[in-house]
TORDREN-421978 format. One record per residue (C-alpha): x, y, z; chain; residue in one letter. Coordinates in steps of 0.2 Angstrom, whole numbers, always signed. Each point is the difference from the previous one (the first is absolute). Layout:
{{X,Y,Z},A,a} ...
END
This chain:
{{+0,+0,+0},A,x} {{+6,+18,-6},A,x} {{-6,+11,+13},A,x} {{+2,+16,-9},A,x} {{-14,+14,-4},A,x} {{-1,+10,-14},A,x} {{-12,+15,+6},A,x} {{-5,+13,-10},A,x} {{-4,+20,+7},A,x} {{-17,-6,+4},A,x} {{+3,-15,+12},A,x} {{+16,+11,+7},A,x} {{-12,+15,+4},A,x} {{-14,-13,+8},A,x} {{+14,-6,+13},A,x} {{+2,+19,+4},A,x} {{-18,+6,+0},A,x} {{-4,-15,+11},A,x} {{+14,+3,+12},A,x} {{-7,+19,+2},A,x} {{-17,-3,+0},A,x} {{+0,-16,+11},A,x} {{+12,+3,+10},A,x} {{-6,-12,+16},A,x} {{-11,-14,-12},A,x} {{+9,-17,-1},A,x} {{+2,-1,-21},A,x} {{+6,-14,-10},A,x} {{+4,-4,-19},A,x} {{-9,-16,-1},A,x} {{-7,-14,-12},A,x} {{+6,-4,-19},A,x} {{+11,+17,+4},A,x} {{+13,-7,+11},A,x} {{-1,-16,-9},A,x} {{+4,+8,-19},A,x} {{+15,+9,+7},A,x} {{+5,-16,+8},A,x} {{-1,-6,-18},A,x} {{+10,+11,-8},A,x} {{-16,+9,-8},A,x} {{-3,+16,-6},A,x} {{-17,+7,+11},A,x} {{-14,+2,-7},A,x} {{-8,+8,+14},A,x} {{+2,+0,+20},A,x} {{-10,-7,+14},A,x} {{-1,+9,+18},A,x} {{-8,-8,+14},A,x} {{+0,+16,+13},A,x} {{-9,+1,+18},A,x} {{-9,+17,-5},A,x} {{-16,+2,-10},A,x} {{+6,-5,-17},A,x} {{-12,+10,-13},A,x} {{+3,+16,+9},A,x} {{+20,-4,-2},A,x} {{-4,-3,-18},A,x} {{-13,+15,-4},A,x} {{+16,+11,+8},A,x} {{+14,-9,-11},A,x} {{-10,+3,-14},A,x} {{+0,+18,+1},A,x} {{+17,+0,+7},A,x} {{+7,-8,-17},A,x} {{-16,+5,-11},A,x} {{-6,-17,-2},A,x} {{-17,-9,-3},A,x} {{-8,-6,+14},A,x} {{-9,-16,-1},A,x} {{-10,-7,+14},A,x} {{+1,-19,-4},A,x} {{-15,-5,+12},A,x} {{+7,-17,+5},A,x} {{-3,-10,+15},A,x} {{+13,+7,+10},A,x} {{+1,+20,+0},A,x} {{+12,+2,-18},A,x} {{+4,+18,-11},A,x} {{+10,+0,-14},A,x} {{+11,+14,-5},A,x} {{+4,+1,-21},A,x} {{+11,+10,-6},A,x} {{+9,+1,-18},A,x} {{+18,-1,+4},A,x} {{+6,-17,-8},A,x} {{+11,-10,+9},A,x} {{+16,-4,-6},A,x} {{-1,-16,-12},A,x} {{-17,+2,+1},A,x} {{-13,+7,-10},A,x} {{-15,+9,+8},A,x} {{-6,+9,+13},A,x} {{+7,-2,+18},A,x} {{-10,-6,+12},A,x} {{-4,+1,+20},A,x} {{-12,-10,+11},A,x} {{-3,+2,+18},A,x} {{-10,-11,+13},A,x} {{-3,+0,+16},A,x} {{+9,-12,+12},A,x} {{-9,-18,+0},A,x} {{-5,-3,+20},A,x} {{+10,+18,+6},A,x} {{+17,-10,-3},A,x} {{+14,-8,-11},A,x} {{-2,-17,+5},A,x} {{-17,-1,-2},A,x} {{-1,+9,-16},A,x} {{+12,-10,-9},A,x} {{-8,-19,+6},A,x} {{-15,+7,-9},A,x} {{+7,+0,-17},A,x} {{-1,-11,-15},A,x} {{+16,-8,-2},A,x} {{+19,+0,+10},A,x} {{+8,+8,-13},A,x} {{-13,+14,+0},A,x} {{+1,+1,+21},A,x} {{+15,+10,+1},A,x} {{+3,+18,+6},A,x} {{+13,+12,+4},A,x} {{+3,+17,+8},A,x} {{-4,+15,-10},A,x} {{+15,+6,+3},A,x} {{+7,-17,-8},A,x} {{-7,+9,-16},A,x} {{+16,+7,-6},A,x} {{+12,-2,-16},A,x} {{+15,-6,+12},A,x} {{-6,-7,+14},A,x} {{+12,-12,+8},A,x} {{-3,-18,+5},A,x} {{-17,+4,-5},A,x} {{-6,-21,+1},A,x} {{+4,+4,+20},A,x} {{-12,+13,+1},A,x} {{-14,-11,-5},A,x} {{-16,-8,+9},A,x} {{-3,-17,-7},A,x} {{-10,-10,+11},A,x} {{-6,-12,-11},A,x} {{+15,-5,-8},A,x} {{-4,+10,-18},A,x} {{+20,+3,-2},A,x} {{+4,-19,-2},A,x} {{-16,-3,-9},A,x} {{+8,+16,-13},A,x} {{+16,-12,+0},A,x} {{-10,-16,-6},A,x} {{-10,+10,-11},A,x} {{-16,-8,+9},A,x} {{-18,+6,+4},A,x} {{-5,-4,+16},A,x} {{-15,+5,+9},A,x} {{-1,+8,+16},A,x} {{-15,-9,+8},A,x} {{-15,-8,-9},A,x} {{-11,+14,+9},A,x} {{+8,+14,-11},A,x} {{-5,-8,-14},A,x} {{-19,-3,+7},A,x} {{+1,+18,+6},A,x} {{+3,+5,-19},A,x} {{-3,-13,-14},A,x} {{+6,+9,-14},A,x} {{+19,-4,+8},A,x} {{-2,-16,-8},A,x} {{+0,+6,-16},A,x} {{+15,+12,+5},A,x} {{+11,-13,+5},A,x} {{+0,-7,-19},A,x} {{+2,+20,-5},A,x} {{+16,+0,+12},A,x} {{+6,-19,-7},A,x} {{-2,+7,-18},A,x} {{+9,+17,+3},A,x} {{+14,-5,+12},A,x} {{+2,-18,-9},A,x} {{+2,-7,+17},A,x} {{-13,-17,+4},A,x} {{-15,-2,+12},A,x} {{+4,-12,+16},A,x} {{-11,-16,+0},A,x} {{-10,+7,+17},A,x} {{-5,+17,-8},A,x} {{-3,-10,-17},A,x} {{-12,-11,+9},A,x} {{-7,+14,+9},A,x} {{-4,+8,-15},A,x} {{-6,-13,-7},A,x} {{-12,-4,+15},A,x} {{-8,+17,+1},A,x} {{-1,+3,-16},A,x} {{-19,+2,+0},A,x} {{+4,+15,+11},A,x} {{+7,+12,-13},A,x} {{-16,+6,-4},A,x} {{-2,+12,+14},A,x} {{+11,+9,-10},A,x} {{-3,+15,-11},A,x} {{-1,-6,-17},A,x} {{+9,+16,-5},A,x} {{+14,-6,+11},A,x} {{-1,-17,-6},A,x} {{+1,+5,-18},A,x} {{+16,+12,+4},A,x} {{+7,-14,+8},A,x} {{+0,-13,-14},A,x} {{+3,+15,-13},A,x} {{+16,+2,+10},A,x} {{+2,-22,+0},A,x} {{-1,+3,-20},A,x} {{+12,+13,-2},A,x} {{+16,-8,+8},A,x} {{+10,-8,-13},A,x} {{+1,-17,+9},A,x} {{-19,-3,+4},A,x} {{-1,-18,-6},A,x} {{+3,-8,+15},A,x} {{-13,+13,+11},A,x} {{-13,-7,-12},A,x} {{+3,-15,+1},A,x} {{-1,-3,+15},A,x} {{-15,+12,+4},A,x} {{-8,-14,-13},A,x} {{+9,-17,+9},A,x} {{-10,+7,+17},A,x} {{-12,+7,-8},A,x} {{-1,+18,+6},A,x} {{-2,+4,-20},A,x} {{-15,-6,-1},A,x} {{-7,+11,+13},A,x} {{+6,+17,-8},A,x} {{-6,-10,-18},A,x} {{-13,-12,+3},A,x} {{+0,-4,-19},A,x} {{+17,-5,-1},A,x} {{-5,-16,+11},A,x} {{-14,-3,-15},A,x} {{+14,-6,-10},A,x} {{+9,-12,+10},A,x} {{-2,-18,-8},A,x} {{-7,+6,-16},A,x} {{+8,-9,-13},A,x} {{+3,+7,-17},A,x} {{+3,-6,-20},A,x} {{+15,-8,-5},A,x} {{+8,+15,-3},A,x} {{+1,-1,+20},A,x} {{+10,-12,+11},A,x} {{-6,+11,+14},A,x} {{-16,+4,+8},A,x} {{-7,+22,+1},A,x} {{+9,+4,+14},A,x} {{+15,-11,+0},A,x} {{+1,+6,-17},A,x} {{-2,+19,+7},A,x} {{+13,-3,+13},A,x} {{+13,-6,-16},A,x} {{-5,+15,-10},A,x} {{+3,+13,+17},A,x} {{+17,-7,+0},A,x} {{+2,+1,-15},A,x} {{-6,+18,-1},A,x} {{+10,+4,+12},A,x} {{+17,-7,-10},A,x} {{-4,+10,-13},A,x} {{-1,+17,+10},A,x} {{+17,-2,+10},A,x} {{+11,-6,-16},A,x} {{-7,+13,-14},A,x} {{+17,+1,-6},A,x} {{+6,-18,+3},A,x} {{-19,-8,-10},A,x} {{+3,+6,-17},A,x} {{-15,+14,+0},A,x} {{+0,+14,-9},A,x} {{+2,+16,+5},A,x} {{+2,-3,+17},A,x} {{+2,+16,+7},A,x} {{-17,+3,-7},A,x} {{-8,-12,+11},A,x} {{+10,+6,+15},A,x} {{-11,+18,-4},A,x} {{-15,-9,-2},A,x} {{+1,-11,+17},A,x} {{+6,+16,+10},A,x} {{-10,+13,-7},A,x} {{-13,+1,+9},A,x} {{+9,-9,+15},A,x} {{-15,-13,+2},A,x} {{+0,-7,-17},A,x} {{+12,-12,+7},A,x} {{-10,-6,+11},A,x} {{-16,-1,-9},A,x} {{+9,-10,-15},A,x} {{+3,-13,+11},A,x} {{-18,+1,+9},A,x} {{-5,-4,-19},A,x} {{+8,-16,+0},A,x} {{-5,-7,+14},A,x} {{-17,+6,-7},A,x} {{+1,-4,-17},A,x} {{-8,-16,+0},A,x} {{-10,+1,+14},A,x} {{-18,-1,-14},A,x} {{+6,-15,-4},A,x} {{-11,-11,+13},A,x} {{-16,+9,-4},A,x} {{+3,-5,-20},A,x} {{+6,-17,+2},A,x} {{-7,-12,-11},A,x} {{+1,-18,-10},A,x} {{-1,-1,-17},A,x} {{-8,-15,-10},A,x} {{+18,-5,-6},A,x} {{+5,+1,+20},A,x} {{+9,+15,-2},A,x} {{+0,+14,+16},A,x} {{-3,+17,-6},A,x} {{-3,+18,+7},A,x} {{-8,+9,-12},A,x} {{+0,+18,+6},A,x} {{+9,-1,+15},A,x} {{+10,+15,-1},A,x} {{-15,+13,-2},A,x} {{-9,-9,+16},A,x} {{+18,-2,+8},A,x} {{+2,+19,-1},A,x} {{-20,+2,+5},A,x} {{+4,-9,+17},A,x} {{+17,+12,+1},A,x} {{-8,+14,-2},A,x} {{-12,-4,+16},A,x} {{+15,-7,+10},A,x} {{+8,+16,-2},A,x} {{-12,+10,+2},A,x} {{-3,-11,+17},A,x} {{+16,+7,+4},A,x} {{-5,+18,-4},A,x} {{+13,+3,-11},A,x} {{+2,+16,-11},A,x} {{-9,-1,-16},A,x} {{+17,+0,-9},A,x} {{+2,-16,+10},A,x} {{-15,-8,-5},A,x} {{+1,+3,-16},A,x} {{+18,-6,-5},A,x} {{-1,-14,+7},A,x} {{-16,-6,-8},A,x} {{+7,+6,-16},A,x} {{+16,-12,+4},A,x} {{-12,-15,+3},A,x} {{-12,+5,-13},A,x} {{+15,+0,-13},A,x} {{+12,-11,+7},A,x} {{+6,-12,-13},A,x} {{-6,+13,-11},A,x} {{-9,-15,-7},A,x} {{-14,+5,+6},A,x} {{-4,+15,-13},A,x} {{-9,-11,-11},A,x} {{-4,+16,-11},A,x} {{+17,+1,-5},A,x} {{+1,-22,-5},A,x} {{+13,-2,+6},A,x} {{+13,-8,+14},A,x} {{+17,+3,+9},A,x} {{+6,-15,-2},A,x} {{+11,-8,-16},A,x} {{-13,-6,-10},A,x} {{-6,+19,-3},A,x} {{+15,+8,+2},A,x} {{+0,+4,-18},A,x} {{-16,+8,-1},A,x} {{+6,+14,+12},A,x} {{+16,+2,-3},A,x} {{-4,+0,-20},A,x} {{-16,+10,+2},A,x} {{+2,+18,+5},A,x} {{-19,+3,+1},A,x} {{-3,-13,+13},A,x} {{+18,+6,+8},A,x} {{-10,+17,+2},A,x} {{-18,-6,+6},A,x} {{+11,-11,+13},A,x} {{+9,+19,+4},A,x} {{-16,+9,+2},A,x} {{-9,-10,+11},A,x} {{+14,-3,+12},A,x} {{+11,+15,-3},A,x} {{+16,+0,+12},A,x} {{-8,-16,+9},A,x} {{+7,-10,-14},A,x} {{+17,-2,+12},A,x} {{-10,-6,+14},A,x} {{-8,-13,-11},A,x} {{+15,-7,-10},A,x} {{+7,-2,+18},A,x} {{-16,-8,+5},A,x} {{-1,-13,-16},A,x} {{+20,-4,+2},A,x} {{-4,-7,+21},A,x} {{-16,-9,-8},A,x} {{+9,-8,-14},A,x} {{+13,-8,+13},A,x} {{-12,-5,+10},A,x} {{-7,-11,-12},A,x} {{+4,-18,-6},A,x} {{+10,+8,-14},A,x} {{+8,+20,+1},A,x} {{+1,+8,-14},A,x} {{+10,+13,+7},A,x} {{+11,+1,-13},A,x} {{-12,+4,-13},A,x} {{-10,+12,+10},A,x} {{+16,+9,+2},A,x} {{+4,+1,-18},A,x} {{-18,+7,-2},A,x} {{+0,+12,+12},A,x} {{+17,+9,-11},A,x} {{-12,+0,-13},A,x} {{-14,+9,+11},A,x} {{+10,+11,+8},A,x} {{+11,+7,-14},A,x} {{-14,+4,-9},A,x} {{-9,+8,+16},A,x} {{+15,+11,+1},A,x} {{+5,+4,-17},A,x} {{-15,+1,-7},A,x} {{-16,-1,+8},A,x} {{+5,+12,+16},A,x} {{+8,+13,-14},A,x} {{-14,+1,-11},A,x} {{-14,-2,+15},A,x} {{+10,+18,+7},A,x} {{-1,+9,-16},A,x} {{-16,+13,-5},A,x} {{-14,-11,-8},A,x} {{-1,+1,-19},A,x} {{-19,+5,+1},A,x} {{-14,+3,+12},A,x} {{-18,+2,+3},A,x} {{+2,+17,-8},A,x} {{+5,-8,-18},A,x} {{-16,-13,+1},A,x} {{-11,+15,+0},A,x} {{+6,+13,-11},A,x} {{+10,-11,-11},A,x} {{-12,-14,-2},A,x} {{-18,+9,+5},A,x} {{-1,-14,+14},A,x} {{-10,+5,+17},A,x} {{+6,-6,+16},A,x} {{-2,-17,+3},A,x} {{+5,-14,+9},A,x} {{+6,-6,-16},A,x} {{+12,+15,+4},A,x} {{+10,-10,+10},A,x} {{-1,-16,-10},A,x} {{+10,+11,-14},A,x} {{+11,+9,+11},A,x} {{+5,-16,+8},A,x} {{+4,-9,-17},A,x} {{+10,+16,-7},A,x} {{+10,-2,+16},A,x} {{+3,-18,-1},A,x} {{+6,+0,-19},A,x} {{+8,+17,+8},A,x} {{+11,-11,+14},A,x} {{+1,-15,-12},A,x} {{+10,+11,-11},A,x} {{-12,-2,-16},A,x} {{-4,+19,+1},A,x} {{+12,+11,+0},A,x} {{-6,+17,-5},A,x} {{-17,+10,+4},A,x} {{-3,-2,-21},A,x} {{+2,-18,+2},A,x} {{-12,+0,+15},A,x} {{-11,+9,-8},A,x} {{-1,-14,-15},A,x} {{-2,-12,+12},A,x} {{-16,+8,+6},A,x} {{-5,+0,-16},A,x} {{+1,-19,-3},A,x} {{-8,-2,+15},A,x} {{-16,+7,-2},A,x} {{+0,-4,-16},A,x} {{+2,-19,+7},A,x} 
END
């Protein structure tokens, strides 16, 4: 363990303001703090346990530092203190919380926590750039330092974790994050109570597993949220497609073949470079910008067949189909996330994801990521284009989507799907997004005074074909758009 704090002029005023302000309140950096700097990492914000009344500490460090005040209403008296001075290696704004003492004391407050390596605290004074032998100066009671060393998640007590059920989702957020393993006693715990975590705020719920997503080594999280089950409690519909067997394209059932493809996913997120994609610096943009695309991507695949059950059936010949899965697969993800309160943004890319997600399921455009079609788009810019328009910059989501469901299959067709996805993105890039940014050749305007038409909804039908041949690269010119109006009506 490293020991050493990088502050920035926020957290070195705090240790100040508090000193003057609170001059006879016991006051202690506490929690995921102590234990980040006991990592080595950069804070993202502080914690400060203090004896005094902690929203009237933080309404007057607010205005001290002119930061936002945010009262955070939870059980025990909490006020949070933003303010937009990143921290050094660290993006964002800079944040405080401050809460009251648990039971008027140290001790006490820190055997009421989640886990050891969060029951930790230090002197505020500790809170320093050079503070000597600073693992000296701090109150483990619970033996959070050697659980840091192991890299283990350890509950404090069972009762913590009764007291508030969402910590069993958080101990999977912590094992994902910090990459360290949950002890068998906490895992059967959780397991055990798992019922429980429905006492919690689905809006905490859904931030906790959105933060589960977004770590870059979340495969073993999920899957053992799935082994005990506690899965199934935040998406009861993933249970649905346990045992369901599938064609011969399938040497797995739904969700052992969505456990394989969430892997798989996942592969293909952390090695962009190493996999053979193209343009991987692209996809890096898409799956950071916003910073919850990540997360939602991978929601899709665990999502992505999840219509499967509800559209199972047996053909004459024996066959197992699932006709129409994806629309009532992204149906049911629409009301799971909505379940969740999500944003709308939310909601709606991740049922366009499961909606779209072999993008064989746009049966307008006839055809199918997968070898046996791959000449149809690749040769055929006018499907390349109605593919484009209806799922625009999603198209990186979805290629990444269909390369985890391929592997996951009896036979991948990774290789393929690659070479495909060249052929869909160099023309996205060279092409399409070029042309799609330039001024259209024509517009409602030319219908009317060029052609005597009145507006219509056929307005749009001729717009929209003008600026597909447009995107195609088949019109080139507002003369040649114009002709092409022409033929059209004249067809």
């Amino acid at each position: 363990m490293r020991g050493d704090i990088r502050l920035n002029s926020l957290y070195r005023r705090l240790v100040d303001f508090l000193q003057g302000a609170c001059p006879d309140a016991e006051m202690y950096v506490v929690g995921g703090t102590v234990r980040d700097i006991l990592m080595g990492r950069a804070l993202k914000d502080v914690d400060v346990a203090i004896s005094a009344d902690p929203v009237t500490v933080a309404r007057a460090f607010a205005a001290e530092v002119r930061g936002s005040f945010v009262w955070l209403h939870e059980r025990i008296p909490t006020a949070r203190v933003v303010k937009g001075w990143a921290t050094p290696g660290v993006k964002g704004d800079a944040t405080v919380d401050f809460t009251t003492l648990r039971g008027g004391c140290l001790k006490t407050d820190l055997l009421s926590r989640d886990f050891t390596i969060n029951a930790l605290a230090m002197p505020l004074d500790a809170l320093s750039d050079n503070t000597p032998n600073l693992v000296a100066r701090i109150v483990d009671v619970t033996g959070g330092i050697d659980d840091l060393r192991g890299g283990v998640i350890r509950m404090v007590n069972r009762e913590n974790l009764i007291d508030d059920p969402l910590r069993l989702l958080r101990a999977y957020r912590f094992s994902a994050q910090l990459g360290f393993r949950i002890e068998p006693d906490t895992l059967n715990t959780i397991t055990e109570l798992k019922t429980l975590i429905h006492r919690a705020a689905v809006e905490r719920i859904w931030s906790e597993l959105k933060a589960i997503l977004a770590t870059a080594n979340s495969t073993a999280a999920i899957a053992s949220m799935t082994d005990n089950a506690l899965l199934f409690e935040l998406i009861p519909e993933l249970h649905a497609t346990k045992a369901v067997t599938q064609n011969r394209h399938h040497n797995l059932d739904v969700l052992q073949h969505t456990m394989a493809a969430y892997e798989a996913a996942e592969a293909e997120i952390n090695d962009l470079d190493g996999r053979g994609l193209p343009y991987p610096e692209r996809f890096r943009q898409y799956l950071h910008c916003p910073p919850t695309t990540m997360a939602i991507l991978k929601l899709a695949v665990l999502l992505h067949d999840i219509g499967k059950p509800a559209t199972r059936a047996v053909a004459d010949d024996g066959q197992v189909t699932f006709y129409d899965h994806s629309r009532v697969g992204a149906e049911m993800t629409r009301d799971i996330l909505l379940r969740f309160k999500a944003s709308q943004r939310e909601v709606e890319l991740t049922s366009k994801l499961v909606l779209n997600h072999q993008i064989s399921s746009l049966q307008s455009l006839g055809m199918r990521l997968n070898p046996t079609f791959s000449p149809e788009i690749t040769g055929n810019k006018r499907v390349m284009v109605r593919l484009l328009n209806k799922v625009s910059t999603e198209i990186y989501a979805l290629i990444i989507i269909a390369l985890a469901d391929t592997q996951a299959k009896t036979l991948s067709y990774r290789d393929e799907i690659i070479q495909m996805a060249q052929h869909i993105l160099r023309f996205y890039h060279e092409q399409y997004m070029p042309r799609a940014q330039a001024p259209r050749f024509i517009t409602g305007h030319d219908l009317i005074e060029g052609f005597g038409l009145r507006p219509s909804p056929e307005f749009r039908l001729i717009l929209e074909h003008i600026n597909d041949k447009a995107l195609e690269g088949t019109i080139n010119s507002r003369q040649e758009a114009l002709s092409a109006v022409r033929a059209y009506l004249q067809k």
